[in-house]
Every structure is written in C-alpha cells, then in structure tokens.
N, C-alpha and C positions, 0 to 999 in steps of 0.2 A: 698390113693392117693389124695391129696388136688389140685386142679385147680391152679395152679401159673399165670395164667390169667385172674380171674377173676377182678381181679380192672382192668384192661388193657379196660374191656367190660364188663363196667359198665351198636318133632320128632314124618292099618287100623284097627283097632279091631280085634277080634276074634282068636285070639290065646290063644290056650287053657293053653299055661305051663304056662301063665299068668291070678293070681287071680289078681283084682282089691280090692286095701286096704285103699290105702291114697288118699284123695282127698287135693287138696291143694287147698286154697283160697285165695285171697289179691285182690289188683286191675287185678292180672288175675289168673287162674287157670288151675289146669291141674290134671290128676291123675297117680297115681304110683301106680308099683305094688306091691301086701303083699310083707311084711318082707321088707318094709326099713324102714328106722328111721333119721330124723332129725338129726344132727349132725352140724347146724347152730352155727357159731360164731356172735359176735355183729360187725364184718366186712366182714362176706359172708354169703349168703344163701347157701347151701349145705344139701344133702340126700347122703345117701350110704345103696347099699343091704345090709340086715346083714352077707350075709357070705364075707362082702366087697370087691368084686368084680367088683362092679358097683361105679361110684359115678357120681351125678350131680350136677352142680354149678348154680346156676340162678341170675342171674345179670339184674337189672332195673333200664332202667334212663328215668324220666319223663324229657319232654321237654318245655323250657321257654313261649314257646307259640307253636297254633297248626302252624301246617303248610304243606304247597300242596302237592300232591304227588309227583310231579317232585320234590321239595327239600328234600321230605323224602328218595325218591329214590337215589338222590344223595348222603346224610347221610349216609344211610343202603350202600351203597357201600365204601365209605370211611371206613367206623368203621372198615367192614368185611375185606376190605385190609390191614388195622392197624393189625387186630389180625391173619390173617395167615401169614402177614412177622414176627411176637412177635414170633407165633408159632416157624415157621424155621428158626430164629434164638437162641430161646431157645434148640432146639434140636441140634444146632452143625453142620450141615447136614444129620443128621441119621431121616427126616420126610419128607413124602411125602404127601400134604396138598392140597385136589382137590380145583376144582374153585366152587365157591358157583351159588348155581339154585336159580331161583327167580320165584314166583307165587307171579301176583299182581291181588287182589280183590282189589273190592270199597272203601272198608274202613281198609284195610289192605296190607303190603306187609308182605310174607315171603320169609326166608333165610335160607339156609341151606349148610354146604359141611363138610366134613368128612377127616380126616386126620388118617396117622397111623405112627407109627415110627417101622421102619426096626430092630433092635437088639433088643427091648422087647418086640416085637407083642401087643405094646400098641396100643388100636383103640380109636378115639376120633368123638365124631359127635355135632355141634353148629350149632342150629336151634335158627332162630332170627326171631320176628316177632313186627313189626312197623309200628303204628298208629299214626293218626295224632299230640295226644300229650303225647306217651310213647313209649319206646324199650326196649320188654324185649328177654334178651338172656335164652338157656339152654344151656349148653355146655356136653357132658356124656362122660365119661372115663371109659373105662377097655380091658383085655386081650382079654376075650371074644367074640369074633364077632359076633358069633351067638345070644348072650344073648342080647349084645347090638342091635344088629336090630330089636329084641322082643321089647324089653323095649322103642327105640325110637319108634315104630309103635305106640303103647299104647299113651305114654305122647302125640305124635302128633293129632292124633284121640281125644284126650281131652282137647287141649288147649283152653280157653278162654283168651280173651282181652281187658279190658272194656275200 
C-alpha cells in the first residue's frame, strides 16, 4: 500500500503484542515495532510490517525561518485541510475523514485525525507535529484497525523533535 499523499504533506506504551525493534533517528525519532523494514524510496520515506499490513509514510518539511506559535498554528491548520480535502477527493466519496485534535505544548503543536474508507475497510491515521522550525507528518495505513491503534500508540509514546 504506497501513501499517494505523501508529496501533498511534505501516533501509550505498554502493549504487549508489541515488541519494540526499530528505533528510527534523524532530526526526529520515533520507534516501531519488530518486523518492519524500511522500504524507503530516494522520494518517500516509508516502513511496512513484514506481513504488509501496516505501512507508514513520514513526510518533513523544515521551515524558512522559525516562527510563533500563532503562525505555526495557523500552518498546521491549513496543510491538515489541504490533505483531508486530497484525501476525499482521492477516494471518490467512498472516505470518511474526521476532524483533526490539537494538543498545544510550548515548544510544540500536535495533530492528529483518522480517516477510513467504507468499501475496503481501509483505516488511515496522520499524526503531525510542528515546531517552530520543522513539520514532520506520520501518516499509517492498513485494514487492520486493531493493529493500527497498537502501532499508533507505540510510534506516539516515542516520537522525538528536535
């Protein structure tokens, strides 16, 4: 399942069916659970479970200069409406794509809302978090809903953002 969104936009511990395997690092980090693998092109970052079920997209875009939180706020709102109208209109109207929740700290805002499409019990969840001078997205894809509420708990419980 490849992210057809990710150029467009440029997820608490302790669950146990989840081991802890990959650590990911760059200007921010997060951890996934065993058994995925890389699957990164030199035009997206992307992981997928091995039994491919899961995939996530991660999308970062550093900003020209910092800037306040009232602008970033305003940012992070704009991008998030760009990519659920991308969304529903990539799906045809077969997607039902919630409104995104906001937790704002001091030196961070985050993002997050969940979509799912009705004829392939596809589930999708895009958690964004933006500092004063970067945005990085996760976006997670699969059938699974249960699996995916696992695996977002996880990567969110670990995200870093420097």
């Amino acid at each position: 399942m490849r992210n057809t969104l990710a150029v467009a936009l440029a997820l608490q511990l302790g669950i146990p069916s989840l081991a802890v395997a990959q650590l990911v690092e760059t200007p921010y980090s997060f951890t996934l659970p065993e058994n995925w693998r890389n699957v990164s092109d030199p035009d997206v970052v992307a992981y997928e479970s091995n039994d491919k079920r899961q995939q996530l997209t991660v999308s970062e875009y550093v900003l020209r200069k910092s800037v306040s939180q009232t602008e970033l706020r305003h940012v992070l709102e704009r991008l998030l409406d760009a990519r659920r109208k991308a969304e529903l209109e990539l799906a045809n109207g077969d997607a039902t794509v919630g409104d995104p929740s906001y937790i704002v700290e001091p030196s961070v805002i985050k993002a997050e809302f969940w979509g799912s499409r009705q004829s392939s019990r596809f589930h999708s969840v895009t958690i964004v978090w933006a500092t004063a001078n970067r945005i990085v997205s996760w976006r997670f894809e699969t059938t699974d809903i249960g699996v995916l509420r696992d695996t977002v708990s996880l990567v969110k419980a670990t995200i870093r953002v420097n």
